[in-house]
DRENKE-640779 format. One line per field, with one value per residue (C-alpha): residue number from 1; residue in three letters; x, y, z. Coordinates in Angstrom, 1 decimal. Example, Ala and Ser with C-alpha at 12.3 -4.5 7.8 and 13.67 -1.06 7.14 Angstrom:
num = 1, 2 .
residu = ALA, SER .
east = 12.3, 13.7 .
north = -4.5, -1.1 .
up = 7.8, 7.1 .
//
This chain:
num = 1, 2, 3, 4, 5, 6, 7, 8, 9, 10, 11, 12, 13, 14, 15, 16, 17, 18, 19, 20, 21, 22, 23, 24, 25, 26, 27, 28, 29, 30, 31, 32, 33, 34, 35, 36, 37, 38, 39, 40, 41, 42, 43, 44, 45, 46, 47, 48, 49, 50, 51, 52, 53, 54, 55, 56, 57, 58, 59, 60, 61, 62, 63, 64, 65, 66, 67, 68, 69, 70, 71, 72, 73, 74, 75, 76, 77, 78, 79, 80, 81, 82, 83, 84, 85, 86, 87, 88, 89, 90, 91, 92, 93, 94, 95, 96, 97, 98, 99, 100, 101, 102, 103, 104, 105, 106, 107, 108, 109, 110, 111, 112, 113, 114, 115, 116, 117, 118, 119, 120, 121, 122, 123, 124, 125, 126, 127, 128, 129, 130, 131, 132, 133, 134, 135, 136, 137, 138, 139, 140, 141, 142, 143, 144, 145, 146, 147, 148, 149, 150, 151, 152, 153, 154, 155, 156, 157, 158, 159, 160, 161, 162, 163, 164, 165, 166, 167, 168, 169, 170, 171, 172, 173, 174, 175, 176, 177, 178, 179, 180, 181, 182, 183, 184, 185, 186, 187, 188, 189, 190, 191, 192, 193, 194, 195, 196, 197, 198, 199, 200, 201, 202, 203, 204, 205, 206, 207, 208, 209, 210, 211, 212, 213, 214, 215, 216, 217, 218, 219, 220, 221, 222, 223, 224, 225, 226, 227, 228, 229, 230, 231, 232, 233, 234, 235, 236, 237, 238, 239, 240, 241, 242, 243, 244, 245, 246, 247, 248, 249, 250, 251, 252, 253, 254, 255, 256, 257, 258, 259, 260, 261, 262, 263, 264, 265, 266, 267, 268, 269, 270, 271, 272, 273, 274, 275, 276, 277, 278, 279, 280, 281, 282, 283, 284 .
residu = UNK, UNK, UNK, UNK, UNK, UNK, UNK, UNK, UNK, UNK, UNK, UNK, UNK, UNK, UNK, UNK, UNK, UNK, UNK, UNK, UNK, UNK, UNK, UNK, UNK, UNK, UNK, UNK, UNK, UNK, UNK, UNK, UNK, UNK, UNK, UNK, UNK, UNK, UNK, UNK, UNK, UNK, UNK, UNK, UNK, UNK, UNK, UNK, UNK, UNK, UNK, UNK, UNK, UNK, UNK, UNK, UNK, UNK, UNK, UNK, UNK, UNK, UNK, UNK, UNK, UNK, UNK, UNK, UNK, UNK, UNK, UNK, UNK, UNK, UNK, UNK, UNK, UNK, UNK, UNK, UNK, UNK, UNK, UNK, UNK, UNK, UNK, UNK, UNK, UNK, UNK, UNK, UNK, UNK, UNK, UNK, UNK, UNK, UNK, UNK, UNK, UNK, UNK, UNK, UNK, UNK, UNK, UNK, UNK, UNK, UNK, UNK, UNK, UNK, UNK, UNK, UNK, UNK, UNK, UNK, UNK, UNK, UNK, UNK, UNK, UNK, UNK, UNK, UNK, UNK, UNK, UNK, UNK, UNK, UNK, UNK, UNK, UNK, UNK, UNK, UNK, UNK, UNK, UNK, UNK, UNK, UNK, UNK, UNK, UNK, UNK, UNK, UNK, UNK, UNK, UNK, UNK, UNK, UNK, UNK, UNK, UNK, UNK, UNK, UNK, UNK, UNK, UNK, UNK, UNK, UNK, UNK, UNK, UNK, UNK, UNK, UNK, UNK, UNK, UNK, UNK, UNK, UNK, UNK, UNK, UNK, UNK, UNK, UNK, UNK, UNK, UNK, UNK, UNK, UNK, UNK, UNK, UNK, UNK, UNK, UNK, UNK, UNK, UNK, UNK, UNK, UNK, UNK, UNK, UNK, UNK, UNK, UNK, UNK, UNK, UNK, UNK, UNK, UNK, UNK, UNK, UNK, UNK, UNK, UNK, UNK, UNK, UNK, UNK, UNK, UNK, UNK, UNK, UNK, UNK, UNK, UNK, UNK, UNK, UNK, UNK, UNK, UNK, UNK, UNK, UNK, UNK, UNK, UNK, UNK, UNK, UNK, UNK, UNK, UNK, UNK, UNK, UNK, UNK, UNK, UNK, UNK, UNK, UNK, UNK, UNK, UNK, UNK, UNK, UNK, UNK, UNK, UNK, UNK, UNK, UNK, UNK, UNK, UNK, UNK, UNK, UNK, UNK, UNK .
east = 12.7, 15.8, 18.8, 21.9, 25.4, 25.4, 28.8, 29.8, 26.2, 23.2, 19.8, 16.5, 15.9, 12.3, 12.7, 15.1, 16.6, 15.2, 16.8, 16.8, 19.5, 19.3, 21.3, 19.4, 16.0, 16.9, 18.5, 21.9, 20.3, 21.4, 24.0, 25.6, 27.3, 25.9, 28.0, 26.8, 23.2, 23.4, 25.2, 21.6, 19.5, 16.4, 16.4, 16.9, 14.3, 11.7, 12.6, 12.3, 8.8, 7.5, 8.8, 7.5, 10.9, 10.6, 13.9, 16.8, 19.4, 19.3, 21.0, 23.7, 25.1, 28.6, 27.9, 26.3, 28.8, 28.3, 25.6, 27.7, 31.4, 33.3, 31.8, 33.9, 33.7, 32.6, 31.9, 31.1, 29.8, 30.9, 29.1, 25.6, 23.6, 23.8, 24.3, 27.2, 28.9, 27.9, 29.7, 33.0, 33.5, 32.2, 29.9, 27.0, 28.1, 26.0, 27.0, 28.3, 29.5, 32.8, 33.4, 35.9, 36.1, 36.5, 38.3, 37.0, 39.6, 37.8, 34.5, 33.0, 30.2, 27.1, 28.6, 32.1, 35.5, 37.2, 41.0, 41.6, 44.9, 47.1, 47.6, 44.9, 41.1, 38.6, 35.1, 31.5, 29.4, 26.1, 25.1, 22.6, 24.3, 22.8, 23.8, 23.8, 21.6, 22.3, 24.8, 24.7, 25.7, 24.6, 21.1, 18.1, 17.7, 14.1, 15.4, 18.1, 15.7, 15.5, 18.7, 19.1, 19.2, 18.0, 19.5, 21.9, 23.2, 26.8, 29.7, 31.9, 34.3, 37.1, 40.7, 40.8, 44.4, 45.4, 42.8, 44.0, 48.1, 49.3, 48.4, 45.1, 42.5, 43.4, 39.3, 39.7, 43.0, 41.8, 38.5, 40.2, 41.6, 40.3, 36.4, 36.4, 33.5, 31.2, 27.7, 24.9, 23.3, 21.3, 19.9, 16.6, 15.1, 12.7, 9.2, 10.2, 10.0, 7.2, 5.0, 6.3, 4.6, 8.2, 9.3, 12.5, 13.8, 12.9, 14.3, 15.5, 19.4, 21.3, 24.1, 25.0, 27.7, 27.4, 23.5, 24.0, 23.2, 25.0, 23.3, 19.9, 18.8, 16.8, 17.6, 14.8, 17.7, 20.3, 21.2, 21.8, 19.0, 19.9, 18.4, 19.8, 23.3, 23.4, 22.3, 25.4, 27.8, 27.0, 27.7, 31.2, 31.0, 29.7, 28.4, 28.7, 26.0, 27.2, 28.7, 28.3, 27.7, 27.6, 25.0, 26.4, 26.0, 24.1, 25.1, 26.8, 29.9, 32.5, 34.8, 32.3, 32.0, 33.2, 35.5, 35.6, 34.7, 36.7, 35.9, 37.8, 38.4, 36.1, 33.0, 30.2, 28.8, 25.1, 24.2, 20.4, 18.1, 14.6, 13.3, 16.1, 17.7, 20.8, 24.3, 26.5, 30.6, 32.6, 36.3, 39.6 .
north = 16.5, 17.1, 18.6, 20.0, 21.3, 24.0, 26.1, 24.3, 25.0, 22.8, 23.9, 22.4, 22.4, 24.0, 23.5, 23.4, 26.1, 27.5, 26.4, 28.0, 27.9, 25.5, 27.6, 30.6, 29.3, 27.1, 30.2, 28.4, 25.8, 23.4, 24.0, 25.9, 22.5, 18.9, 16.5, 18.0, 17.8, 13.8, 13.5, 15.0, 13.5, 12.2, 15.8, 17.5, 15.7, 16.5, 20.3, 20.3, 19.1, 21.9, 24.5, 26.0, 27.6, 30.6, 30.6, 33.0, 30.7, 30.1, 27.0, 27.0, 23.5, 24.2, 25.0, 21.4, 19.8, 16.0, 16.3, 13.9, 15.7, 14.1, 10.8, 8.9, 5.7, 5.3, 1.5, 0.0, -3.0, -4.8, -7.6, -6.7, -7.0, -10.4, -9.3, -7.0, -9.8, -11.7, -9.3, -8.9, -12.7, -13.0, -15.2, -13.5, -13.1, -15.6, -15.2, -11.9, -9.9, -8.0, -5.3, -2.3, 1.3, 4.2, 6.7, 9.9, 12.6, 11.3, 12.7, 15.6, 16.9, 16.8, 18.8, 20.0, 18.8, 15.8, 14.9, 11.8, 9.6, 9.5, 6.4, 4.8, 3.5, 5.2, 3.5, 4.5, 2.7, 4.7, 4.0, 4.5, 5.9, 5.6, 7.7, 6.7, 8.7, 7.1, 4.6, 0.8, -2.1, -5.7, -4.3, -6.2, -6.7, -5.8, -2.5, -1.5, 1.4, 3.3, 3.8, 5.4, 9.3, 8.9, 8.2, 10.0, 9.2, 8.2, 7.2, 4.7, 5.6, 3.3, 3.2, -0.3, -0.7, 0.1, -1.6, -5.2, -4.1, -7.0, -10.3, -9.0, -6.3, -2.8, -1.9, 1.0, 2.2, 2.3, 4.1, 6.5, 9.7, 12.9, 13.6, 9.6, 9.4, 12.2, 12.2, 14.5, 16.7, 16.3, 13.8, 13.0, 11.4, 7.9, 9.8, 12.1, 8.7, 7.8, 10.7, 10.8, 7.5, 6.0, 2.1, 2.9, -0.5, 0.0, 3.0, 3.2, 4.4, 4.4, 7.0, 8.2, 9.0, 11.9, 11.2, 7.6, 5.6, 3.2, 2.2, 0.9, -0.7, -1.1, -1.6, -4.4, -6.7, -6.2, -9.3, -7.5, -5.1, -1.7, -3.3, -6.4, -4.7, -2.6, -6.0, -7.4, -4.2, -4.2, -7.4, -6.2, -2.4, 0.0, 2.6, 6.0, 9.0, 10.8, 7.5, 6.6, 3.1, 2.8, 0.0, -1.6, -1.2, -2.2, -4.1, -1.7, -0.5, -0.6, -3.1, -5.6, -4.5, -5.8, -4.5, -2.5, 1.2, 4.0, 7.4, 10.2, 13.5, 16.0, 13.5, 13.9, 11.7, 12.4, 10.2, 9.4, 8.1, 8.0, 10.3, 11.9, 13.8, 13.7, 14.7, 15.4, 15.6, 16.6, 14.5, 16.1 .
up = -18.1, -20.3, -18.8, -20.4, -19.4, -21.5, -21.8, -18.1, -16.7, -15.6, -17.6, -17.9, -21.4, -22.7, -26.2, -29.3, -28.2, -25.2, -21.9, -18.0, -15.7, -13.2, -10.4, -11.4, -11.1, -7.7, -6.4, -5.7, -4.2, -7.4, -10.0, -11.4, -12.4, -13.4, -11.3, -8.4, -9.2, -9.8, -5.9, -5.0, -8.1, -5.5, -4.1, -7.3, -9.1, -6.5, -6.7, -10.4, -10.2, -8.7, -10.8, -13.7, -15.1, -17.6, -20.3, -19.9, -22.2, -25.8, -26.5, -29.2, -30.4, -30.3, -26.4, -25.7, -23.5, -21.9, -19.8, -17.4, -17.4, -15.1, -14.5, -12.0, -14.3, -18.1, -18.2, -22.3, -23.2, -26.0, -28.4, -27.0, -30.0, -32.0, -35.6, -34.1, -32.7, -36.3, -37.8, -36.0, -35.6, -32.5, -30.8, -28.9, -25.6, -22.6, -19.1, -19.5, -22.5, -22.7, -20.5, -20.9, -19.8, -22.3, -20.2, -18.8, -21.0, -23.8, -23.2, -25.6, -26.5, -28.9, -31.9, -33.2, -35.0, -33.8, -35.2, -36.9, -35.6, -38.2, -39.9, -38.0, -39.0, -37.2, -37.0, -35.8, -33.1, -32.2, -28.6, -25.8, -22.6, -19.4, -16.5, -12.9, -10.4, -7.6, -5.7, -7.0, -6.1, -5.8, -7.8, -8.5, -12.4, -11.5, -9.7, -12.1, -13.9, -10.4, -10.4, -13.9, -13.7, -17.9, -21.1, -23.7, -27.0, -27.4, -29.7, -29.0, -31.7, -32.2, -34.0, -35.3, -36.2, -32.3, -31.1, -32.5, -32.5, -30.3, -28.6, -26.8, -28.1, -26.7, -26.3, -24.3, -25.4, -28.8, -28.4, -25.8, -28.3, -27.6, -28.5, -29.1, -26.6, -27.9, -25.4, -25.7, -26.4, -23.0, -20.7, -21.1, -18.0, -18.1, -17.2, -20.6, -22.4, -20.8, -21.4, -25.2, -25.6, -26.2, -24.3, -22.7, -23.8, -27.6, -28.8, -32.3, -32.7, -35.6, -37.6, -40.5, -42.7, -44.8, -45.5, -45.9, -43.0, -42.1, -38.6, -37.9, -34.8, -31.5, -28.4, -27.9, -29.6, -26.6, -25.8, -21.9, -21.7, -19.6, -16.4, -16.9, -17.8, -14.6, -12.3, -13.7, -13.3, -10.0, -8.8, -8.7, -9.5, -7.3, -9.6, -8.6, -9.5, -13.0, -13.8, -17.5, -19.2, -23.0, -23.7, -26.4, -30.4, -32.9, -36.6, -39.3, -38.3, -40.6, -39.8, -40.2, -43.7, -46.8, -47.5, -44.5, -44.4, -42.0, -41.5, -43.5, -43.4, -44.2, -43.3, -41.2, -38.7, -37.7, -34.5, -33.6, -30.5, -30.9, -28.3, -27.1, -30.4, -32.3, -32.3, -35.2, -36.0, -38.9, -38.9, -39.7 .
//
């Protein structure tokens, strides 16, 4: 099943452009909005099962809002793939790698325009986002995929020069502008995976730049797989349905290049998850 919020409504999505309304087809008995739907995800999922919805939306990009809006927390993890951490300086997280929050007026969608800060270096970091389906805390690593509502793509774009200003690394200040958490263009849930023939923990992800691509990984190499990420979370956090986590991001971003590489104005940034699709920015 893949579910959208399309132009502020809930839709089960029937093809590249073909989509039914989730409130119309339930008869109000789900919808019209998405963070409703995850406070009843059990419920909801068993309804959709037994419907055979016929379209009545045509999906248009610029319309593909996050398909979690409102998430009462957006939790990112940093350093989670090796050569990532290579790359920054780091050494590969053990115990636990970093955690941060990227906060909620961030949030866009799929497609559009986002501003550049001035004077600042904006960077890329393709991720998979995971949203929460249902309350967790103190989770069983072996549990943890029961409690994901199913995967999106994100970006955890990042202005380098605020990010580092000062004695200690402003991670979520810096990655925090408007449209600097883009997710999208739908949620697509684990049995979609599944019946594509696809291994929720090995999805390819990467982005590109203009045509050039400039990320390239799997998410076999997190170093904290989803399951394990969420079992760790929730030792403290008690993750809410619609919550967001950003998984972490693979090797190629450009401040690990030499010399590093920013985004500039009039660029595109095409984002990828095997699986799941692709969503795509133009900077300004």
């Amino acid at each position: 099943m893949r579910i959208a919020n399309h132009a502020g409504r809930a839709v089960l999505v029937l093809g590249d452009d073909q989509a039914a309304d989730i409130a119309t087809v339930s008869e109000g008995a789900f919808g019209p909005d998405l963070p409703g739907i995850y406070e009843r995800w059990e419920e909801f999922t068993a309804w959709a099962a037994t419907v055979d919805p016929v379209a009545d939306v045509t999906l248009e990009r610029a319309a593909l809002e996050s398909p979690s809006p409102r998430p009462s927390q957006v939790v990112a993890i940093g350093l989670n793939y090796a050569d990532h951490a290579a790359e920054t300086g780091y050494e590969a997280p053990q115990e636990l790698p970093p955690v941060f929050t990227k906060f909620a007026s961030s949030i866009t969608g799929a497609f559009g325009e986002i501003d550049l800060p001035p004077g600042g270096n904006t960077d890329w970091e393709v991720e998979v986002v995971a949203v929460i389906g249902r309350t967790a805390h103190r989770v069983a690593e072996a549990d943890a995929w029961s409690y994901v509502a199913g995967l999106s793509i994100g970006q955890d774009l990042s202005e380098r020069v605020l990010q580092f200003v000062g004695q200690a690394p402003q991670f979520g200040f810096a990655k925090s502008y408007p449209k600097f958490a883009p997710i999208g263009p739908w949620l697509v849930t684990l049995d979609e995976l599944e019946a594509a023939g696809l291994d929720r923990d090995d999805l390819a992800l990467g982005c590109a730049i203009d045509g050039e691509t400039v990320q390239d990984g799997r998410t076999s190499k997190l170093i904290f797989s989803i399951p394990r990420t969420i079992a760790k979370l929730t030792e403290v956090l008690t993750l809410q349905p619609g919550d967001v986590i950003f998984t972490g991001t693979p090797d190629g971003v450009g401040f690990g290049m030499e010399p590093p590489r920013y985004v500039r104005s009039g660029e595109t940034l095409r984002t990828w998850v095997e699986g799941i699709g692709e969503m795509e920015h133009t900077f300004r």
